[in-house]
C-alpha positions in Angstrom: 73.5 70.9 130.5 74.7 67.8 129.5 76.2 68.0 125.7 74.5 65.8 123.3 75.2 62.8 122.0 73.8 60.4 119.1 73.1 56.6 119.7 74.4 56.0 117.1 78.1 57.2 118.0 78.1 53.8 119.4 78.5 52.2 116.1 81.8 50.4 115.1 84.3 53.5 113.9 82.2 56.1 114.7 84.3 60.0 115.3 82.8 62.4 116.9 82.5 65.6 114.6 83.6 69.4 115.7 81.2 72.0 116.0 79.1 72.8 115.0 78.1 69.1 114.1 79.1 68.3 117.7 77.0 65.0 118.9 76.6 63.0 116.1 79.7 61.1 114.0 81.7 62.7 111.8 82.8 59.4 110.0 82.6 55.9 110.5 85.7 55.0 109.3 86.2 55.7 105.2 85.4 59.4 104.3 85.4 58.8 100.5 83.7 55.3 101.0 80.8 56.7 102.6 80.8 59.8 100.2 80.4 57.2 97.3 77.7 55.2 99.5 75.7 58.5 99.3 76.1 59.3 95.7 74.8 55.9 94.7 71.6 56.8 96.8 72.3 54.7 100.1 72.7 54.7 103.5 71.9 57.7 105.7 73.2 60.6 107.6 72.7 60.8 111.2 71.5 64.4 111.5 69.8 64.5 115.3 71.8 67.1 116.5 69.6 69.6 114.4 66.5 71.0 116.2 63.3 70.6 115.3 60.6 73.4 115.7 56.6 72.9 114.8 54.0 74.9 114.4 50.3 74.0 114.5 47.0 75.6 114.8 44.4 76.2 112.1 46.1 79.5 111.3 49.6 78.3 111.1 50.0 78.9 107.2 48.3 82.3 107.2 50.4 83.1 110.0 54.0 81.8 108.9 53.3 83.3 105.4 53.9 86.7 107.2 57.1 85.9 108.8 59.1 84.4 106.2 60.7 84.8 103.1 59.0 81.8 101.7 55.3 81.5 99.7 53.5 79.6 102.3 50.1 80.5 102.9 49.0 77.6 100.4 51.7 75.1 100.8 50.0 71.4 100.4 51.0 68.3 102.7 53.9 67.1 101.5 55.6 69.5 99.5 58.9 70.6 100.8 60.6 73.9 101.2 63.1 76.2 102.6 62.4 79.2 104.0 64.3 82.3 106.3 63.8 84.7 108.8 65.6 88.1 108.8 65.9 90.9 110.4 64.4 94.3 110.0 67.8 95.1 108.1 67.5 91.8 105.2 70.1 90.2 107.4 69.7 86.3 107.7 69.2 85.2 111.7 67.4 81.9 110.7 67.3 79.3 107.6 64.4 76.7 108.2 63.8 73.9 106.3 60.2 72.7 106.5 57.2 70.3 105.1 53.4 70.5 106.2 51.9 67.3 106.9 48.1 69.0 106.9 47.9 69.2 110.8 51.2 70.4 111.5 54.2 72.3 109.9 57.5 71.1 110.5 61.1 72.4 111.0 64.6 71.8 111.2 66.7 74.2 111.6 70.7 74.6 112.8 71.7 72.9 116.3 70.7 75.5 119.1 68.4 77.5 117.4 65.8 76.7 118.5 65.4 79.0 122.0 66.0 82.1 119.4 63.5 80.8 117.0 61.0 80.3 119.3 61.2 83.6 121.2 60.6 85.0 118.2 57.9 83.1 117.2 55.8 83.7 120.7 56.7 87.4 120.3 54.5 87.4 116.9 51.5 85.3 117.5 48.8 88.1 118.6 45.4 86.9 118.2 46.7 83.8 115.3 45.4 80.9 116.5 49.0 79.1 116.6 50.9 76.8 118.8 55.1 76.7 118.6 56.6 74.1 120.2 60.4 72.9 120.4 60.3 69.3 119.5 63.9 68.5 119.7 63.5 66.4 122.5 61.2 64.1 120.8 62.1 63.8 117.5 65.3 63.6 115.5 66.3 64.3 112.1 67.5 61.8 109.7 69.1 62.5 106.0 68.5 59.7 103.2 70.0 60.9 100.1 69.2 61.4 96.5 67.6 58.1 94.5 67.0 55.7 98.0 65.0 53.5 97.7 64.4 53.0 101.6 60.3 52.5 102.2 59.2 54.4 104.8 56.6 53.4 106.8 53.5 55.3 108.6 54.9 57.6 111.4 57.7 59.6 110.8 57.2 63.1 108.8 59.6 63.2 105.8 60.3 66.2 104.0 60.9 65.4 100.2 64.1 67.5 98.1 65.7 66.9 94.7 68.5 66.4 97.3 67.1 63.7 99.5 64.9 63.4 102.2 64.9 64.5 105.9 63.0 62.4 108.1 61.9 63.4 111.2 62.1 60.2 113.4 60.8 60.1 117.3 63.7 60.2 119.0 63.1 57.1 121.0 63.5 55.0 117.3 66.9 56.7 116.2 68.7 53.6 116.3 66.4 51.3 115.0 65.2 53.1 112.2 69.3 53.6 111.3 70.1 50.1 111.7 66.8 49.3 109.1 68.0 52.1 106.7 71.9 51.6 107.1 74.7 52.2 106.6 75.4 55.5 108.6 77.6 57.5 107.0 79.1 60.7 108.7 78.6 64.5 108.4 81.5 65.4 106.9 80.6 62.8 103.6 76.9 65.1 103.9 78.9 68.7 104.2 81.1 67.5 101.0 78.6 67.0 99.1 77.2 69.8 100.3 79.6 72.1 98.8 80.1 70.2 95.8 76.0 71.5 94.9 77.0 74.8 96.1 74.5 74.9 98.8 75.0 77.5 101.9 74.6 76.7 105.2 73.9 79.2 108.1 76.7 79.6 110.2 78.9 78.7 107.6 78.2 80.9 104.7 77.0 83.5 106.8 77.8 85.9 109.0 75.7 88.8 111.0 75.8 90.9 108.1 74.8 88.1 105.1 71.7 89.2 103.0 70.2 86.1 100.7 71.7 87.7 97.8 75.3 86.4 98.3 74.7 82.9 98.4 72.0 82.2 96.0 69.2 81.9 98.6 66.7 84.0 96.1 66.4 81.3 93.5 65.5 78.3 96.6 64.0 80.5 100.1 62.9 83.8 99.4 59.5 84.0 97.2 59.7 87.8 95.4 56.7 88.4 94.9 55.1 87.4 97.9 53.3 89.9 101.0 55.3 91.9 103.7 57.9 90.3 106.0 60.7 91.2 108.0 63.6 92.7 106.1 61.8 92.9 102.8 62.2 96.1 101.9 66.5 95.2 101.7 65.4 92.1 99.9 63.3 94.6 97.4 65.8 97.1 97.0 69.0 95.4 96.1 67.0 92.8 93.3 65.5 95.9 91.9 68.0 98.7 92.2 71.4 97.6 93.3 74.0 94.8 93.7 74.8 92.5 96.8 78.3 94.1 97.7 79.6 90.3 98.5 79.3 86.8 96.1 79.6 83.0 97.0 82.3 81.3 95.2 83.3 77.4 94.9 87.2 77.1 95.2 89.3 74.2 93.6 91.6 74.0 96.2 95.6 72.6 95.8 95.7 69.0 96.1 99.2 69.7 97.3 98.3 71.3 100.4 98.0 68.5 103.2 96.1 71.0 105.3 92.4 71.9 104.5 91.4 75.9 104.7 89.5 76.5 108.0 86.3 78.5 108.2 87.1 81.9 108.5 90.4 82.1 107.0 91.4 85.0 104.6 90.8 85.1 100.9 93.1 87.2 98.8 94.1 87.9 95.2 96.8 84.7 94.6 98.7 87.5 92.6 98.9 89.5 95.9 100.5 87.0 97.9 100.3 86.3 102.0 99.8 89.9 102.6 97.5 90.9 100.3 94.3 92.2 100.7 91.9 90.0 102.6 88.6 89.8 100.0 86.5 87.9 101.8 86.5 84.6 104.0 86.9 80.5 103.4 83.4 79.5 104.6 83.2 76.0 104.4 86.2 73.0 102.6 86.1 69.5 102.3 87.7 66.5 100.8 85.9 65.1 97.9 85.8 61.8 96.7 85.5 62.5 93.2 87.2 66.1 92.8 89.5 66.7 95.6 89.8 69.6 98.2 87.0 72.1 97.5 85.4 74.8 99.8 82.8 77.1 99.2 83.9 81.2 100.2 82.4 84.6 100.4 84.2 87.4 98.6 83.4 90.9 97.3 81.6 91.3 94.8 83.9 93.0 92.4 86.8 90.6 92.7 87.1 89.2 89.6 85.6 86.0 88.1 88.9 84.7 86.7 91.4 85.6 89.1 93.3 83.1 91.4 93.0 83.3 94.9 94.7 82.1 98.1 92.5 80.3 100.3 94.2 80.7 103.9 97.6 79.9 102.1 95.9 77.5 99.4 96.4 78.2 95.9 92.7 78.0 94.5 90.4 78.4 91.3 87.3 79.9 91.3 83.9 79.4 90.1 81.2 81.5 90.0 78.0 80.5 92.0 76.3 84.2 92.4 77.2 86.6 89.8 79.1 89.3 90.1 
């Protein structure tokens, strides 16, 4: 299959980003400029790699209220949320982040999930009157952040956050709609402010053993006192009777360093030097316009909440972002 790629890596300066943001830009030029465009509440971020999933049918709500971690079964039009789907150990194997429009519930969700998402799905629908459908093809995702004050018009689906707003454009109107709503700005300005609100990311913050816990997820995708899904009974158990053996930390990295930690890279105790015991993982850095090299991590929970720690071989300070 052919790898994907975005129109609008066609602009002037456009840079192709890594994985897994391969297919759209990772910058157009000035990382910290279009950081700053963001913060002031302009320009948008070129997110159609990311799949998009819908389910419809008049039992869609009744039936996606069983599945995930999320209160849906009354969600109105419009209102936003995030949601995840674990499995039968708590473990996290999808984040979605979805908006009902009253005929139709909408996704989006990482780039190549889709297939797993909707095997799953198809393997749950019984007798639910319910229709999953990979919409990747025809629609793309599109981020406008915080305070815009784009207008837009009847068509697309747009799923309202205190963060922003996704957009779910038809595909075939990608670059128009970016050259109405403009500037683009690349992913990596979106993934640094990303980690500047402490905000996981699956695939980033997680690996095949994460449980919502660690990263803060309870407070913004699980609902606790909701009905039976998937995995809640690990969800039940360590809010009510134990402790989430891991924690997500924010990192102020050294500004010295010239090289930024990669994902996956070692966290020790900066006490312990080079070879000291590994404590958890770098999950996701960045270069910040405002506050310099940052990163977001995943240690254990008992390391302590004061302690400095080598991230890779960068000397960094920690702050708390689940307690310990």
């Amino acid at each position: 299959m052919t790898p994907y790629a975005s129109p609008l890596l066609s602009l002037p300066g456009a840079v192709p980003a890594e994985e897994p943001d391969a297919g759209v830009a990772a910058h157009y030029g000035d990382l910290f400029k279009e950081q700053r465009t963001l913060a002031r509440g302009e320009g948008l971020v070129d997110l159609s790699h990311r799949d998009v999933v819908t389910v419809s049918g008049p039992d869609r709500l009744t039936w996606l209220h069983l599945l995930l971690t999320q209160h849906v079964a009354d969600l109105e039009p419009g209102r936003a949320t995030e949601s995840l789907i674990l499995s039968a150990k708590g473990h996290i194997e999808h984040a979605l982040y979805l908006v009902d429009d009253g005929a139709t519930t909408w996704f989006h969700t990482e780039p190549g999930a889709a297939p797993a998402l909707l095997a799953y799905l198809e393997s749950m629908k019984f007798f639910y009157r319910v229709e999953a459908a990979d919409r990747t093809a025809e629609f793309a995702v599109v981020y406008l952040p915080a305070g815009s004050i784009a207008e837009i018009t009847d068509g697309p689906v747009v799923r309202e956050t205190p963060y922003g707003r996704d957009v779910f454009v038809p595909r075939d109107g990608l670059a128009a709609f970016a050259a109405e709503h403009g500037p683009a700005v690349g992913v990596l300005a979106y993934e640094a402010l990303r980690v500047e609100a402490r905000r996981p990311r699956l695939g980033r913050e997680t690996d095949h053993r994460t449980i919502p816990h660690e990263l803060g997820w309870l407070e913004t995708a699980v609902h606790l006192r909701k009905g039976c899904y998937r995995g809640q009974e690990t969800v039940a158990r360590v809010q009510n009777l134990g402790r989430p053996p891991r924690r997500l930390v924010f990192l102020h990295l050294d500004g010295s360093e010239v090289k930024l930690p990669e994902h996956g890279d070692p966290v020790r105790l900066a006490a312990d030097g080079a070879e000291g015991r590994e404590l958890g993982f770098v999950t996701t850095a960045a270069r910040h316009h405002e506050l310099g090299p940052i990163a977001l991590a995943l240690v254990k929970r008992n390391v302590p909440a004061d302690a400095g720690l080598l991230a890779g071989n960068t000397p960094a300070a920690q702050e708390t972002v689940v307690e310990p």
